[in-house]
N, C-alpha and C positions, 0 to 999 in steps of 0.2 A: 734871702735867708741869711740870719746872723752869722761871724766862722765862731767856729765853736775850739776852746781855748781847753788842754786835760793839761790840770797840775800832778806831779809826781813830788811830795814834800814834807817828809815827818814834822813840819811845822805847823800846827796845826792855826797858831794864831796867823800867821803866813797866809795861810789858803784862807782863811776864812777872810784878810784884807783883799789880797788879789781879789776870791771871789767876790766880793762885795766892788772894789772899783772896776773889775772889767766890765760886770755885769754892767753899771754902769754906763759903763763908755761902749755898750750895745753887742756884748760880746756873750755866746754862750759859756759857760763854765762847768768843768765837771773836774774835782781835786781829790785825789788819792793820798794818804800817808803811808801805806803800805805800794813798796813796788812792786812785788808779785802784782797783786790784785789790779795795778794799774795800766799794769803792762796787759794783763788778761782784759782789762774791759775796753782796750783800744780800739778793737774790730768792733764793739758795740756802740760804741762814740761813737765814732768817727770824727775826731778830731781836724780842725784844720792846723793847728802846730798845738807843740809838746812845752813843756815847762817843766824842766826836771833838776832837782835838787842834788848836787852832787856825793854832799854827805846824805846816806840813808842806812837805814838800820837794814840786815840780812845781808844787802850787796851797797858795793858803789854805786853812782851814779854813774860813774865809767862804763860799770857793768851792764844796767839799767838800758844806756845809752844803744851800747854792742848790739843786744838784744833784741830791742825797736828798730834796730838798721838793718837785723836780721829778718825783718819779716816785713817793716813798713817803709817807705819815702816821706814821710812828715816831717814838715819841719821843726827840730828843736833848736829849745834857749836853754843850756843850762845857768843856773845857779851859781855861784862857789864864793865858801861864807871866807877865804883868806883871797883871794886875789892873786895866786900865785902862778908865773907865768906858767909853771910846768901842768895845774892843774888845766890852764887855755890850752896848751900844747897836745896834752891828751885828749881834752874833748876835740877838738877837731879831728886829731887822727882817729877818734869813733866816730864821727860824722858828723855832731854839732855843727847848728850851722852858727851859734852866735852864741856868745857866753855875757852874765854880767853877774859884778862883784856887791854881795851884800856887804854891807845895808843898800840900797837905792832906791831912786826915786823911781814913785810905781807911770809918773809921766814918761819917761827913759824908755820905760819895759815897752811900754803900747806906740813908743815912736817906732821901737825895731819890731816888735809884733806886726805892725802896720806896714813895715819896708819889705817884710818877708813876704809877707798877705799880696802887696803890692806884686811882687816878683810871682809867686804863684799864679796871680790873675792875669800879668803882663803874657805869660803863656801860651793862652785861651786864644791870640789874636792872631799870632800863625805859628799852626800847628804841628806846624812839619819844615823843616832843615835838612839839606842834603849837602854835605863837604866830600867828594869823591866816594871815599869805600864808606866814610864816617857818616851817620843819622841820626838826626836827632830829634826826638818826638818831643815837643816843648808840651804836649799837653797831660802826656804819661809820666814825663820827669823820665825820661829812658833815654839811652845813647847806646847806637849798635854801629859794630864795625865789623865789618866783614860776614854781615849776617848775623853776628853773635854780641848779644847784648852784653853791654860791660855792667857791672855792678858798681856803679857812680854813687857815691853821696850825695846827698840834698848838695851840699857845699858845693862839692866839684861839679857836678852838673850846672847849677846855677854861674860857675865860674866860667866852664867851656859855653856857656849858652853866651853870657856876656863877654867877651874875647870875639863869637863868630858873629853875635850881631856888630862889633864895631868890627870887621875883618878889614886887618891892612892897618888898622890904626894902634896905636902902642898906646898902652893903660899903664900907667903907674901904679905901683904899689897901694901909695893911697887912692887912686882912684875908682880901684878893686874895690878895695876897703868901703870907701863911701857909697860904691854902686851897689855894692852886695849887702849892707848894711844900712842904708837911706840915716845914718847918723854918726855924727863926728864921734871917734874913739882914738884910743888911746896909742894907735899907730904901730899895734904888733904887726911890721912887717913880715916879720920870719914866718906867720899863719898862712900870708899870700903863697911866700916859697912853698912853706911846705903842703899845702895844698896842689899848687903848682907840680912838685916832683911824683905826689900820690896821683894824680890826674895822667900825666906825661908818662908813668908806666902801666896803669891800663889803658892807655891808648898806644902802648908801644911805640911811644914815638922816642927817637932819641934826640937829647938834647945839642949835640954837636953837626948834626943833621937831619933835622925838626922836619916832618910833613905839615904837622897842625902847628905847634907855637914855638914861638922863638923867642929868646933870651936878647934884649936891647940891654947890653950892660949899661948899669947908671939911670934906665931910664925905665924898664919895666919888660911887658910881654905884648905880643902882638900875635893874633894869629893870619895865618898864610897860606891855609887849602881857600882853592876857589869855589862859588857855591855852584853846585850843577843843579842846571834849571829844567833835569826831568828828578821828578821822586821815583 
């Protein structure tokens, strides 16, 4: 079965390229210029990632963004027609999992479209993660601790998933970046941190005395619970 790709993008010449190259490149499409409506037809997609335009007419795409996170796990790419770091900054503190700057090449979109896709299906292979109190269902996209399931981002999730598969091992910055992202960019480290500190306080963990990860100054993050081998 094809994944199936929802544009959100008062562009209308926009959706109608995407839709015409993804299709293409073997991908379902279904594109919105209105985000009400877009947001409402989600449940009837079912999308496997989002594509959302930062500027839109009614609301932001920030807004947009909030929304989708409030109700679905999908993954998004937003848009953003300036390239500014504050607009990167904000999509990810809504839960963006990947941002790019227009104009771009529509090869670029479907290389990360594809590292995300990739991540998603890496999942399916095992199912289930146990780190003392912390759980993590790799096939629901859910992380529970202490019985109580945290409200994770696409983002943060996909980050704690990759930290506890390499556990014991330190990840740099960049190599966050390129694992999470399957393509070279532009090296906003600050996204890692700050994912990193949004992650670290629904896990209660404190950074001066880490359960889950720990801070390698100069050199990145490592996580450090051990994996218990009953679920």
């Amino acid at each position: 079965m094809a994944s199936k790709v929802l544009i959100i993008d008062d562009d209308e010449r926009l959706n109608q390229l995407l839709h015409d190259y993804l299709g293409k490149m073997g991908y379902g499409v279904a594109s919105f210029t209105d985000p009400e409506i877009g947001i409402s037809q989600i449940t009837q997609e079912q999308p496997h990632l989002i594509i959302l335009d930062v500027m839109l007419p009614k609301m932001s795409g920030f807004e947009v963004c909030r929304k989708i996170r409030d109700q679905h796990n999908i993954p998004i790419v937003m848009l953003t027609a300036r390239g500014e770091l504050s607009d990167r900054v904000i999509g990810l503190e809504m839960g963006a999992d990947d941002y790019l700057s227009k104009p771009f090449d529509p090869r670029e979109l479907v290389a990360r479209i594809q590292a995300i896709l990739r991540r998603t299906q890496e999942r399916l292979i095992v199912p289930y993660k146990r780190y003392g109190d912390l759980s993590l269902d790799l096939q629901k996209y859910q992380a529970t601790l202490n019985g109580k399931v945290l409200n994770l981002t696409t983002k943060e999730f996909a980050c704690l998933a990759l930290l506890s598969k390499n556990r014991g091992k330190v990840l740099s910055r960049d190599t966050i970046l390129e694992e999470l992202r399957g393509v070279e960019w532009d090296a906003l480290n600050r996204s890692v941190d700050i994912t990193m500190s949004r992650l670290r306080q629904k896990l209660k963990d404190n950074p001066k005395d880490p359960k889950f990860i720990k801070t390698i100054w100069g050199s990145g993050y490592v996580f450090i619970e051990k994996e218990s081998r009953s679920a």
